[in-house]
N, C-alpha and C positions, 0 to 999 in steps of 0.2 A: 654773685659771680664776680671773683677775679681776674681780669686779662691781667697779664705779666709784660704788658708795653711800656711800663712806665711812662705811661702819659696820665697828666690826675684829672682826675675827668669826677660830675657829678652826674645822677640818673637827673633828668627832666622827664621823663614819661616812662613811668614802670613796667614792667611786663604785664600786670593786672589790669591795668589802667588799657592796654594797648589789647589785649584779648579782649577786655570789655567792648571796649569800641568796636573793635571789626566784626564782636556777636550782633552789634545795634546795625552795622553797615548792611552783613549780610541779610539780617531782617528786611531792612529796610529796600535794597536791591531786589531782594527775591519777592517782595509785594510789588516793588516798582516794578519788571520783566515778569512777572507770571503769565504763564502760558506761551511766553514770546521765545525765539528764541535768541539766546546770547554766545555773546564771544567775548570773555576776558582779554586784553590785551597788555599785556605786560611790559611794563619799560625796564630791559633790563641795565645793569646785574642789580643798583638796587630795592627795585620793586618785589625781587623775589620772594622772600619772607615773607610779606603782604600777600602777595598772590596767593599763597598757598594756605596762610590761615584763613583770609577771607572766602577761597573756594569752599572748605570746609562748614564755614557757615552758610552756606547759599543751599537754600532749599528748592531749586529748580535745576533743573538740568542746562550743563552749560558747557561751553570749549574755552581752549586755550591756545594762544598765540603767544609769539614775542617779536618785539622790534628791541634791535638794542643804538642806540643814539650817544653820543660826546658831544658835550660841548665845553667839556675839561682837560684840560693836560694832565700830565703825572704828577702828583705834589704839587698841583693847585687846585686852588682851596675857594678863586671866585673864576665865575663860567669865561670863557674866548668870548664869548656873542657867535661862534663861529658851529652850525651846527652838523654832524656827520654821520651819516647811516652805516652801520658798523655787522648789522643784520636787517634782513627787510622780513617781512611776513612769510608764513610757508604757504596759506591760502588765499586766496581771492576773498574779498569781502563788501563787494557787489551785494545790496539788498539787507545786508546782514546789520543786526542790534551790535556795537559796538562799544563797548565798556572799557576806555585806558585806565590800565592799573600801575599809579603811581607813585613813587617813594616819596616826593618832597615837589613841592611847585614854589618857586622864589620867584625870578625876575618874570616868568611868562615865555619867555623867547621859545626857548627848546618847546615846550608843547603849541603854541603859537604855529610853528613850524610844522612838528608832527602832525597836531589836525588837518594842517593845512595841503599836506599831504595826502594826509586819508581822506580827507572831503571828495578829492580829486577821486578818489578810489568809486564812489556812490556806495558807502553803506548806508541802510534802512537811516539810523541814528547812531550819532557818537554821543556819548558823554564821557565826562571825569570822573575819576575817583581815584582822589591821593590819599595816603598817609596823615601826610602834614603839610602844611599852608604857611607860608612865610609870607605873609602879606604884606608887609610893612619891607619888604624887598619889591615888589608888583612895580616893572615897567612897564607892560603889557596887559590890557586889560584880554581875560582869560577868561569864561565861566568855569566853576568848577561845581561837579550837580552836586560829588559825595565827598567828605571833608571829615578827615578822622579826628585831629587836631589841628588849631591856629599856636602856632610857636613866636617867637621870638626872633629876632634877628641875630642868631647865633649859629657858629657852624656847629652840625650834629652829627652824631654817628652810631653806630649800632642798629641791629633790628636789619640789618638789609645794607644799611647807608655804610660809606667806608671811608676813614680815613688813612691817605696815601695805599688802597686799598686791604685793608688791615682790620679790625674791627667791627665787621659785620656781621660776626657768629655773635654778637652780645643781646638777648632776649628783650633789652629796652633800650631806650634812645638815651644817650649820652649828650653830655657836652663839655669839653674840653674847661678847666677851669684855670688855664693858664692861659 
């Protein structure tokens, strides 16, 4: 697939490569939560694409939230530290199996923050499950339970992710080669 941004960008992570994985994630989720019940919790805008193939692979029954968060300006490319709830939850999640679904985890901060939030809420259990893992960005130490890929310290986009909000209909993850 060709975008017409003229930006020259290489694939890092195919669309093959990235279906595969989220069929091993959903496996994986739907032995770990069996019989329990869950609540997907989506960061948006770009966890979306994620949320929705991985629902598909989840052979348990399960819901859907979204929290949407900044901790970016427009045409910037590294986070403020500064973080801002943009949407909060539609329901109470008191007691409840709690699952964030994430596009990318770098510095820690922004989820750092959001757990820390949710903790406050009293769900049953939270964990993670991102995309992609920048590790080698990590100021924060973070657990992350579910882990699609460990990337590189490079900005990405596609699949969800966006640059200058732009580029996030592309089926695998980019990386600018300029």
């Amino acid at each position: 697939m060709e975008a017409n941004y003229n930006i020259p960008y290489e694939t890092l992570i195919s669309e093959h490569d990235l279906q595969n994985r989220i069929k091993e994630l959903g496996r994986q989720i739907s032995t770990d939560y069996a019989g329990q019940d869950l609540l997907l919790l989506c960061i948006l805008k770009g966890g979306v694409l994620f949320l929705t193939d991985l629902m598909r692979q989840l052979s348990i029954p399960h819901e859907i939230d979204f929290l949407a968060v900044s901790s970016y300006g427009k045409e910037v490319r590294e986070s403020t530290g500064v973080v801002r709830i943009l949407k909060d939850l539609d329901e109470p999640i008191a007691g409840r199996n709690v699952l964030i679904v994430e596009d990318i985890v770098d510095t820690g901060h922004t989820l750092t923050y959001i757990t820390n939030i949710l903790r406050a809420r009293q769900p049953g259990s939270l964990k993670i499950c991102t995309l992609l893992d920048k590790k080698e960005r990590r100021q924060v130490n973070i657990p992350v339970d579910y882990i699609g890929f460990t990337i590189p310290d490079k900005f990405v986009f596609g699949y969800g992710l966006d640059l200058d909000e732009k580029l996030r209909n592309l089926p695998f993850i980019a990386v600018a080669t300029q």
